[in-house]
C-alpha positions in Angstrom: -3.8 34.9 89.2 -1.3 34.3 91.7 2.8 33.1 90.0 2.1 29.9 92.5 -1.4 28.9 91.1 -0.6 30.1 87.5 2.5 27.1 88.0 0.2 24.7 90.0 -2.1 24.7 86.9 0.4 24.5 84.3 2.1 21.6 86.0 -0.6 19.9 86.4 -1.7 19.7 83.2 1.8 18.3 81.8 3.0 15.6 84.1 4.7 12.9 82.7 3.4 9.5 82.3 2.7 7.4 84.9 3.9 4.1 83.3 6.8 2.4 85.6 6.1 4.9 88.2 5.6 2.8 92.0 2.4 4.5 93.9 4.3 6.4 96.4 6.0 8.7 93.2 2.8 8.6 91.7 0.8 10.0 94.3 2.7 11.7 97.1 6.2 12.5 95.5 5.3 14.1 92.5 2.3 15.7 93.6 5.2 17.5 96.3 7.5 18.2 93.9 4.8 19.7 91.9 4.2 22.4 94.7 7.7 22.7 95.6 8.9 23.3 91.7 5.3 25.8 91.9 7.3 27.7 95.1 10.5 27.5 93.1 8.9 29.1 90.0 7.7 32.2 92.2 11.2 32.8 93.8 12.6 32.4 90.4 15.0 29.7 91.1 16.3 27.8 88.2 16.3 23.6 87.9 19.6 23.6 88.5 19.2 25.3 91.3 16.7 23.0 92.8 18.7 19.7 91.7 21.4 21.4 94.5 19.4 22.1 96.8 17.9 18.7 96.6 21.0 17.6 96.9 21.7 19.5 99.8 19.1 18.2 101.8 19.6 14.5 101.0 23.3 14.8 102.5 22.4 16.6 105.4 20.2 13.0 105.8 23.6 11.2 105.0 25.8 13.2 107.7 23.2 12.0 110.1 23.2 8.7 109.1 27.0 8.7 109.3 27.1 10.5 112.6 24.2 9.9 114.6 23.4 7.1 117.7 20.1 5.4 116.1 17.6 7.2 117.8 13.6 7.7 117.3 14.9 11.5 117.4 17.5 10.6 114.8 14.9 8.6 112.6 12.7 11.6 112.0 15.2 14.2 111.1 17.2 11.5 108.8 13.6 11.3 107.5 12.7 14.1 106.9 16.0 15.7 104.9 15.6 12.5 102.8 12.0 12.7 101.8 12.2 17.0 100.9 15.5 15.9 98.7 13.5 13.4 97.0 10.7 15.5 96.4 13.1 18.5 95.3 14.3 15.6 92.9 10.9 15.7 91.8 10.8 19.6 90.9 13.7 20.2 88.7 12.4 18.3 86.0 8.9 20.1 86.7 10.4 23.2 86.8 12.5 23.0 83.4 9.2 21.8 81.9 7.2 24.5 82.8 9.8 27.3 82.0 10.8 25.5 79.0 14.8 25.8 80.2 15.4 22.0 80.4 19.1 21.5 78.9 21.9 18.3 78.5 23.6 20.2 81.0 20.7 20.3 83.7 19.9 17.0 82.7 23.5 15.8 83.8 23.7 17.6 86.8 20.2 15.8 87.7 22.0 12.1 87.1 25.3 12.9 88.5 23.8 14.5 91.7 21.0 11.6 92.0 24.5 8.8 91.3 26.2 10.5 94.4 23.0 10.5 96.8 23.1 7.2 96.5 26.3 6.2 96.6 26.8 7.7 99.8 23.5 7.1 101.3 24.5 3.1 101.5 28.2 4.4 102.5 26.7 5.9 105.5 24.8 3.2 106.3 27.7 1.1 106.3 29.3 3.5 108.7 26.4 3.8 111.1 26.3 -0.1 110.9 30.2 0.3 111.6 30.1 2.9 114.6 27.1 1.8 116.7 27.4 -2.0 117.2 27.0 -4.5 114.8 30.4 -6.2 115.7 29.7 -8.8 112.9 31.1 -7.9 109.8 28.6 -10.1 107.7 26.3 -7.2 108.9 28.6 -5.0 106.7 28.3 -6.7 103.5 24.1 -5.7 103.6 24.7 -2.1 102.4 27.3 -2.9 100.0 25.7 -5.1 98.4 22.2 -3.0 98.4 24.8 -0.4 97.2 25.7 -3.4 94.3 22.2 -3.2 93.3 21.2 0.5 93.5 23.9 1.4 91.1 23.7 -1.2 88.6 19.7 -0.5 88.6 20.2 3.6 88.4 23.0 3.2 85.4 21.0 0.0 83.4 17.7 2.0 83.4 19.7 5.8 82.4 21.9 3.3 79.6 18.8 1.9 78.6 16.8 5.2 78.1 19.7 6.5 76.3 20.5 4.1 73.7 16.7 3.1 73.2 16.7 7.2 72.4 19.7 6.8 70.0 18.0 4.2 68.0 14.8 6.0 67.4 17.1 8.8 65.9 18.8 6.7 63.5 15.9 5.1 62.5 13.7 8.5 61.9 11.1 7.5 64.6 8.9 11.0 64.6 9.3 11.5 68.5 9.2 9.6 71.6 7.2 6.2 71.6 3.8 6.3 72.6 3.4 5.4 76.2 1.2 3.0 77.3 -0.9 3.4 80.0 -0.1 2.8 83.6 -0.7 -0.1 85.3 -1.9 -0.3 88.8 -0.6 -3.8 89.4 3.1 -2.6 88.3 2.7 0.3 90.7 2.3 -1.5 93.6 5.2 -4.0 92.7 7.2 -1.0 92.2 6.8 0.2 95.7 9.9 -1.9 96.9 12.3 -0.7 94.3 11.0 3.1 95.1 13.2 5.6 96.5 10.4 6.9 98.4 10.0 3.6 100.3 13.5 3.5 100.9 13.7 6.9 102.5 10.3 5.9 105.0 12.3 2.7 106.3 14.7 5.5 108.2 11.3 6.3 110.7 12.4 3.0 111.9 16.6 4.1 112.3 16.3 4.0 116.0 15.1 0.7 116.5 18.1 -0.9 115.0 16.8 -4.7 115.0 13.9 -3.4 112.6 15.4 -1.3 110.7 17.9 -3.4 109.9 15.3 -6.6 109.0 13.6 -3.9 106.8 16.4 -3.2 105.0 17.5 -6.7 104.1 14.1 -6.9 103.1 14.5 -3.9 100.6 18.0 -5.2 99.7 16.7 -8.7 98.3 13.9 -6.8 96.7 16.1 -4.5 95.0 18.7 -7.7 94.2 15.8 -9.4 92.1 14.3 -6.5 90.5 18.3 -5.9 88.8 18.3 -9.3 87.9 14.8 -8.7 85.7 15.5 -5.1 84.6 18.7 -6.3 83.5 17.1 -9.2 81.8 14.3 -6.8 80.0 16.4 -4.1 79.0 18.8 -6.6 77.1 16.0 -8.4 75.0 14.8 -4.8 74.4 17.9 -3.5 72.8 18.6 -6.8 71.2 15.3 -6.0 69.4 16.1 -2.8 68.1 19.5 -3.9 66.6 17.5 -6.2 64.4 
């Protein structure tokens, strides 16, 4: 048997749960970043490895952004650096799983590296918006407010995760809680708060009138899903203080 198919197999059978996971992560960025961790596996790359070169490829998609006249040309390379990164994203954690090396270390580079994607994702945005005509600066406030939102998502839900972790230590819990099963009705109400998503609206970069209607769109998605994640997460750690 083949390194790549001994890793396809073993991957498959030890993917995480699919609870809170949108469709597209479910079934299109996992299932690349299962191949892509398989590929990493046979050239004997580590996960930290593939968390930078994930990273690598998602700020090639920023320079673009930054740099770029919005063009249907444009669109599809901006595209197509942010999808591979995401995927890549996917791997690292696939990878550490199937070699068993998954560290604090790795784990930090992983949310540090995601934390700066996104950051300057929206920054270049902004600067595109800034560069290539939109002479209004109300037009500005959009990323930097989807920025706003992002961020306070990405650290609530890592916070979250963490200190829902410490309390199961001090209270003895024998291992993770048991996950409950995935819902299809919460992955499809996901799909607006995905990262995936996100990285499809740049097809439409070079029809700027579009794109920029699609993103508003994502932006108010993104400002009400904060406003109940941030709601959830605080009646779910004032439950465990009790």
């Amino acid at each position: 048997m083949s390194q790549f198919g001994y890793a396809i197999r073993q991957l498959s059978a030890a993917q995480k749960s699919a609870k809170g996971v949108s469709l597209y992560s479910r079934y299109v960025n996992r299932p690349a970043g299962r191949v892509l961790a398989a590929a990493g596996y046979g050239m004997k790359l580590t996960p930290n490895q593939i968390t930078l070169i994930s990273g690598a490829f998602t700020f090639a998609g920023v320079v673009m952004i930054a740099v770029l006249r919005p063009s249907p040309t444009a669109a599809l390379g901006i595209f197509a650096a942010l999808v591979v990164g995401f995927a890549l994203d996917s791997a690292d954690g696939q990878l550490a799983r199937l070699t068993g090396t998954g560290s604090a270390a790795g784990e930090w580079l992983d949310h540090v590296v995601d934390c700066a994607k996104m950051l300057a994702l929206h920054m270049a945005v902004l600067l595109s918006f800034y560069r290539f005509g939109f002479s209004d600066p109300r037009y500005l406030f959009l990323p930097i407010a989807f920025q706003f939102a992002a961020v306070m998502v990405f650290f609530g839900g890592i916070l979250t995760e963490q200190l829902k972790r410490a309390a199961r230590l001090r209270n003895d819990a024998d291992g993770p809680a048991p996950a409950a099963p995935a819902s299809t009705l919460r992955s499809v109400a996901l799909l607006p708060v995905d990262y995936g998503v996100f990285c499809a609206v740049f097809l439409l970069f070079g029809s700027r009138d579009v794109f920029v209607a699609l993103y508003g769109v994502l932006l108010a998605a993104h400002v009400l899903f904060m406003v109940a994640f941030l709601a959830k997460w605080y009646r779910e750690l004032s439950a465990l203080g009790r």
